[in-house]
C-alpha positions as CSV (number, residue, x, y, z in Angstrom):
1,X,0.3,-1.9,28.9
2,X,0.8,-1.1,25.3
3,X,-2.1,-1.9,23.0
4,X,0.6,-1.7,19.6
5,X,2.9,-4.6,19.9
6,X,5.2,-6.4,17.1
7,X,4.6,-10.1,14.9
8,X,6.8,-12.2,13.3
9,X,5.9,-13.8,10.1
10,X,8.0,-16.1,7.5
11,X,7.0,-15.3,4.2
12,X,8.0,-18.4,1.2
13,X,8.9,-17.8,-1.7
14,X,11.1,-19.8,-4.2
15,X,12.7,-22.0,-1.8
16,X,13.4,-18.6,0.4
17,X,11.7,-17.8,3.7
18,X,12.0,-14.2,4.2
19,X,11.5,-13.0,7.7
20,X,8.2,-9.7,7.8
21,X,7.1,-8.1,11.0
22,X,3.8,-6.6,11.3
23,X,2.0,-4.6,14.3
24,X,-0.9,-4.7,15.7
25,X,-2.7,-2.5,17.8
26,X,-5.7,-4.1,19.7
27,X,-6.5,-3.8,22.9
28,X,-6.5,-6.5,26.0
29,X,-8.7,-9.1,24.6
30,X,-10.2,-7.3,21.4
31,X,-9.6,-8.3,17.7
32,X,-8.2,-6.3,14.7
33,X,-11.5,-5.3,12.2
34,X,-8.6,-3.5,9.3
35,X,-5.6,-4.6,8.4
36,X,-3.4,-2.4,6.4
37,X,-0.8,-2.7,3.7
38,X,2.1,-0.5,3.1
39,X,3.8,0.4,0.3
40,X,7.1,-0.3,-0.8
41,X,9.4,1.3,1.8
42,X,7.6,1.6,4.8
43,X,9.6,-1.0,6.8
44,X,11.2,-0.3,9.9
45,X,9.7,1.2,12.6
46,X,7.3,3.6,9.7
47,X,4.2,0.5,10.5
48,X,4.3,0.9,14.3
49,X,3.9,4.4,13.3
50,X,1.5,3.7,11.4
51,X,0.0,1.7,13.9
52,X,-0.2,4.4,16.6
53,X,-1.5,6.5,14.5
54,X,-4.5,4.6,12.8
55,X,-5.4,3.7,16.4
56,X,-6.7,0.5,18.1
57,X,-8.1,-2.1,16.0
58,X,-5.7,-2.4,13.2
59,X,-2.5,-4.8,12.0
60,X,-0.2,-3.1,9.6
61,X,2.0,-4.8,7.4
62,X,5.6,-3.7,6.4
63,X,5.5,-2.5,3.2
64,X,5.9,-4.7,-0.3
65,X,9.7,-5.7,-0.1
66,X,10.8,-5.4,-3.5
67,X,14.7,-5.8,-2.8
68,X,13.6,-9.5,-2.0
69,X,12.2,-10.2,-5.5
70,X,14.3,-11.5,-8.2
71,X,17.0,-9.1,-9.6
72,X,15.3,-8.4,-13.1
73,X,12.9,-7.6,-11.1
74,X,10.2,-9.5,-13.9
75,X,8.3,-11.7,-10.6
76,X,7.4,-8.6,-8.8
77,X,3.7,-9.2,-9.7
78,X,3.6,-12.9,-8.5
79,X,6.0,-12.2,-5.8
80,X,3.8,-9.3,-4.8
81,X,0.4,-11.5,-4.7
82,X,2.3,-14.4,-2.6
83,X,3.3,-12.2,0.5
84,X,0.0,-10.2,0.6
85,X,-1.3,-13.9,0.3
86,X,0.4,-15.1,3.1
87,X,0.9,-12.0,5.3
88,X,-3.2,-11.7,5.1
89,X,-3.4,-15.5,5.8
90,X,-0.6,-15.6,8.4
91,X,-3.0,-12.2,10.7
92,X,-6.4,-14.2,10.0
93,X,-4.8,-17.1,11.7
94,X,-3.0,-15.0,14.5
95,X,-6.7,-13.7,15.5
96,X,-8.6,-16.4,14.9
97,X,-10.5,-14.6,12.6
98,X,-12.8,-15.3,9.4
99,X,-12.2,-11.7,7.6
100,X,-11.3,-8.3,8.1
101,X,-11.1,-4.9,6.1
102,X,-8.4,-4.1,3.9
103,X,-6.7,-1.0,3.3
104,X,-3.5,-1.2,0.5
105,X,-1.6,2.0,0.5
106,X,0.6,3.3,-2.8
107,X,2.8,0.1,-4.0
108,X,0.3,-2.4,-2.1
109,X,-2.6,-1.3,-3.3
110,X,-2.7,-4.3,-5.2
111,X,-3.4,-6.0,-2.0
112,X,-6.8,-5.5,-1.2
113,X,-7.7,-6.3,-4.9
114,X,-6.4,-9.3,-5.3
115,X,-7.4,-10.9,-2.1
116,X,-10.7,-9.9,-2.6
117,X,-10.7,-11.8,-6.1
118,X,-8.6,-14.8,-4.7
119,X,-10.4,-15.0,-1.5
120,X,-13.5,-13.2,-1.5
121,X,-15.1,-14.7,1.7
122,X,-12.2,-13.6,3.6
123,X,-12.3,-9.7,2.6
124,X,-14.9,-7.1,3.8
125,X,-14.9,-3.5,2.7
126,X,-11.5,-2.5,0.6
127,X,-9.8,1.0,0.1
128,X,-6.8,2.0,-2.0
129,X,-4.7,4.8,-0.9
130,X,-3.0,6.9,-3.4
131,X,-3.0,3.9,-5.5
132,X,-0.7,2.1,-7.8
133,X,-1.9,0.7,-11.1
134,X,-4.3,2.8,-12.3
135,X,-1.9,5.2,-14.4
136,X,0.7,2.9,-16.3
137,X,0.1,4.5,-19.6
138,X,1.3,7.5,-17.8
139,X,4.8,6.3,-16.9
140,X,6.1,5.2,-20.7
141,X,6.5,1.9,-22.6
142,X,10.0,1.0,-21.4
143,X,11.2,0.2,-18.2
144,X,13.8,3.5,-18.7
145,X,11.4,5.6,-19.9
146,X,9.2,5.0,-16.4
147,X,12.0,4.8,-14.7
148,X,13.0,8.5,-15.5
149,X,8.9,9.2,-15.0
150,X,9.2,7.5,-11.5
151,X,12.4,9.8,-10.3
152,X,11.0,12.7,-11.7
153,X,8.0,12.0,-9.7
154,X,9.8,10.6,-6.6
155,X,11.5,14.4,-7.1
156,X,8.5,16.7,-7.7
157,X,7.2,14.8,-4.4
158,X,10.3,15.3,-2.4
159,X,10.1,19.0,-3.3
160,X,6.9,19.4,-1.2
161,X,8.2,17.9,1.9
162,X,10.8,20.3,3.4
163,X,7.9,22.5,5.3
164,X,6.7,19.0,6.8
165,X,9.9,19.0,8.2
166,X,9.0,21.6,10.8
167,X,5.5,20.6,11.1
168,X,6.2,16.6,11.8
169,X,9.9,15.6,12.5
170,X,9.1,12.2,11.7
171,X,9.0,13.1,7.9
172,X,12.6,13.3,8.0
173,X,12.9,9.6,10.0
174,X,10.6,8.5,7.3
175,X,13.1,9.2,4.7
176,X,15.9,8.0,6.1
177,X,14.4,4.5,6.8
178,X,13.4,4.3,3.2
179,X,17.4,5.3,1.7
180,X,18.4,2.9,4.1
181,X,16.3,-0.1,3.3
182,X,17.0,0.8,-0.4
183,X,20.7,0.9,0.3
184,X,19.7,-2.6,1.5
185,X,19.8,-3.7,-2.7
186,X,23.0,-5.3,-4.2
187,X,23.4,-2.2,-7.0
188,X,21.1,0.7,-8.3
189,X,20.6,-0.9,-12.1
190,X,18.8,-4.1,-10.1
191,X,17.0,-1.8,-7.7
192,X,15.8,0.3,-10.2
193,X,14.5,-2.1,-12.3
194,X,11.8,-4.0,-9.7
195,X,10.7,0.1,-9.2
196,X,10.3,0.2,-12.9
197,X,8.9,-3.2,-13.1
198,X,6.6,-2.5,-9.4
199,X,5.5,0.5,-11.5
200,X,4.2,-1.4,-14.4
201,X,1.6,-3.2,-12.5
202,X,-1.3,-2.6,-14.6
203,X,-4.3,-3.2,-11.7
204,X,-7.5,-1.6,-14.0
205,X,-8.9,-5.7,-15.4
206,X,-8.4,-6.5,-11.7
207,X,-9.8,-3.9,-10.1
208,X,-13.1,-4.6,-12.8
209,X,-13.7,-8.1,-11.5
210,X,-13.0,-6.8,-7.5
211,X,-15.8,-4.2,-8.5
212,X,-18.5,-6.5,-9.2
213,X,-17.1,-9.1,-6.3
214,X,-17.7,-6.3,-3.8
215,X,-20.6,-4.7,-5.0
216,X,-22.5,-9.0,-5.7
217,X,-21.1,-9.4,-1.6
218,X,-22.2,-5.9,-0.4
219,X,-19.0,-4.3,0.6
220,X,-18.0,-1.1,-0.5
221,X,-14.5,-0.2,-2.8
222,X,-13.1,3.0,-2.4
223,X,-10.3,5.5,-3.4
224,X,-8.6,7.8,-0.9
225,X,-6.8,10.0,-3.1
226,X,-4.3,13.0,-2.7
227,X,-5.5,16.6,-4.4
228,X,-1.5,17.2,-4.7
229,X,-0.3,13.6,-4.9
230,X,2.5,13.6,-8.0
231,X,3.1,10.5,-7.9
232,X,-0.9,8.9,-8.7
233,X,-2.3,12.2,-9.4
234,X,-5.6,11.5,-9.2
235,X,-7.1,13.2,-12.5
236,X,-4.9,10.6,-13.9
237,X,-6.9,7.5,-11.9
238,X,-9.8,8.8,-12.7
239,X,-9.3,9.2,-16.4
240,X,-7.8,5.5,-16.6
241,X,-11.1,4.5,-14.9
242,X,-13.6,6.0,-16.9
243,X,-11.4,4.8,-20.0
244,X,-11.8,1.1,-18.2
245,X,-15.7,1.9,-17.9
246,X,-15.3,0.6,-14.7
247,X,-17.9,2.5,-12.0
248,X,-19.3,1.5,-8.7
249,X,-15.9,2.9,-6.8
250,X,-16.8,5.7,-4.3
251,X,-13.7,8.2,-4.9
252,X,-12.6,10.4,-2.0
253,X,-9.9,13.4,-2.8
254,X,-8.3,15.0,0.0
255,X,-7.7,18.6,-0.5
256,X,-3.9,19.6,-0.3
257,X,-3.0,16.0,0.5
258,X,0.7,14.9,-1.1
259,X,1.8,11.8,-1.6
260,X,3.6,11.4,2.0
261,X,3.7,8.5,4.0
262,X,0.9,7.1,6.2
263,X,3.1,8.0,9.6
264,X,3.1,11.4,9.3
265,X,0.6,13.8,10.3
266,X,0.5,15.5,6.7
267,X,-1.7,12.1,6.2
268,X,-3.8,12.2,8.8
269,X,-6.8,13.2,7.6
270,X,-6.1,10.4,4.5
271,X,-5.6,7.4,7.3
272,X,-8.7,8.9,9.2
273,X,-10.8,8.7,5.6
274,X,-9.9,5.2,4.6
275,X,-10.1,4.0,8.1
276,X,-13.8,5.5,8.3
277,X,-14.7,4.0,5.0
278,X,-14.1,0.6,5.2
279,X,-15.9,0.7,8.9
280,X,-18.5,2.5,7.5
C-alpha cells in the first residue's frame, strides 16, 4: 500500500471557496510530526514529489496560489495568512492532532512565522527554506522596479538549471508545471503584479516577535539557505537580519545549493537539513 496519498481541502476567501490538495505521507496508522509549505508554483503533482522525497511522516501543501488573489494583486499578504491559516487548521484536524513542525519553503516562508505568532500552541520547531521576506530592500521601491529585480533573478536562476536536466529529469517536469499553472492567470500585467506584490512581503518585524515566541516556548527557528541561491542570496538575509538586530536564528547554508525546487534531487541535501532540524 502507498504510505503518500492525496487530500482535499476548500480554502475561503472573500465569498470564494477555492479547492487545494495536499499529500501526506504516513504510514498505516502513524501521524504526520512536519508539515510543509510550498512556495508559489509548486502545484500539481511537484508536492507528491515532494512528499516521496521528504519521506514518511510529512503533509505537504501546494504551494501559495497567487493567481487566486485579487488582480492588483494588493491582498496577497492577508490572502497569504488566510490559506496557511486554514490549510494548517484543515491537517491538525485531519490527524487529530494538537501541533506539528513547520517547514515554509521560498514564497511560503511566511507560513511557519505567522502561525507560530497567531497560534503559538499549535507550532513546534519552524524552518524557512530559502526564504522570502528577508531581502525587500533588495528588490527596489516600485512594484516595476522589483518586478524587473524578480525576472532578472528568476533568469540568473534558470541559467543554473540546464546541467540538472541530465542529472534529475524531473527538473524539467518542474518547470513545466509552474508555466502552466502561471498560464493559468487572466493576463501577464495582473500576474506580474501579485509576483511583485508576493515579493514585497517584508517578514523581518515578524520574524522578531516568532524569535522570542519560539525561543519563551523552547522550540528552535532556523534558516536553510542556498550557498548559490539568486534569488534570497543569503549574504543578503543575513545582512537584513543583523540590520533588524534580530539573533537567536540557527542559520544553515548549504554549499553549492541553488534555488531549485524541493522535488528535485539538487535539493536533497536542503529537505534532508530542514527536515533534521525541526525534529531535532
Amino acid at each position: 500500500m502507498k504510505s503518500v496519498k492525496k487530500h482535499s481541502g476548500i480554502f475561503s476567501y472573500s465569498g470564494n471557496k477555492i479547492p487545494y490538495s495536499y499529500w501526506s505521507n504516513v504510514r498505516e496508522g502513524g501521524v504526520p510530526d512536519t508539515v510543509i509549505f510550498l512556495g508559489a508554483g509548486a502545484v500539481g503533482t511537484i508536492p507528491r514529489m515532494v512528499a516521496e522525497r521528504a519521506g514518511a511522516g510529512v503533509v505537504v501543501v501546494d504551494g501559495v496560489p497567487h493567481w487566486h488573489a485579487d488582480q492588483s494583486g494588493m491582498n496577497i499578504p492577508e490572502f497569504s495568512k488566510s490559506y496557511f491559516s486554514s490549510a494548517y487548521q484543515t491537517i491538525l484536524n485531519t490527524f487529530d492532532l494538537a501541533s506539528l513542525h513547520i517547514i515554509g519553503e521560498s514564497q511560503a516562508a511566511p507560513a511557519p512565522v505567522l502561525l507560530s505568532i497567531s497560534s503559538p500552541k499549535s507550532v513546534r520547531n519552524i524552518a524557512l527554506i530559502r526564504p522570502l521576506g528577508f531581502t525587500v530592500n533588495t528588490f527596489g521601491d516600485t512594484p516595476d522596479a522589483r518586478m524587473k529585480s524578480f525576472r532578472k533573478r528568476i533568469l540568473q536562476t534558470y541559467l543554473q538549471l540546464p546541467q540538472s536536466f541530465l542529472h534529475d529529469p524531473r527538473n524539467l517536469l518542474v518547470i513545466l508545471t509552474v508555466i502552466r499553472a502561471m498560464m493559468s492567470e487572466p493576463t501577464i500585467a495582473s500576474l506580474n503584479r501579485k509576483y511583485a506584490a508576493g515579493i514585497s512581503y517584508d517578514l523581518l518585524r515578524e520574524c522578531r516577535l516568532a524569535t522570542k515566541l519560539q525561543r519563551d516556548a523552547g522550540n528552535t527557528f532556523t534558516l536553510i539557505l542556498g550557498e548559490k541561491d539568486k534569488m534570497f542570496p543569503p549574504k543578503e538575509i543575513i545582512t537584513a537580519l543583523e540590520s533588524f538586530k534580530i539573533d537567536g536564528i540557527d542559520i544553515v547554508t548549504i554549499p553549492g545549493d541553488t534555488h531549485s525546487s524541493l522535488a528535485v534531487r539538487a535539493s536533497e541535501r536542503v529537505l534532508r537539513a530542514a527536515l533534521d532540524k525541526v525534529r531535532n
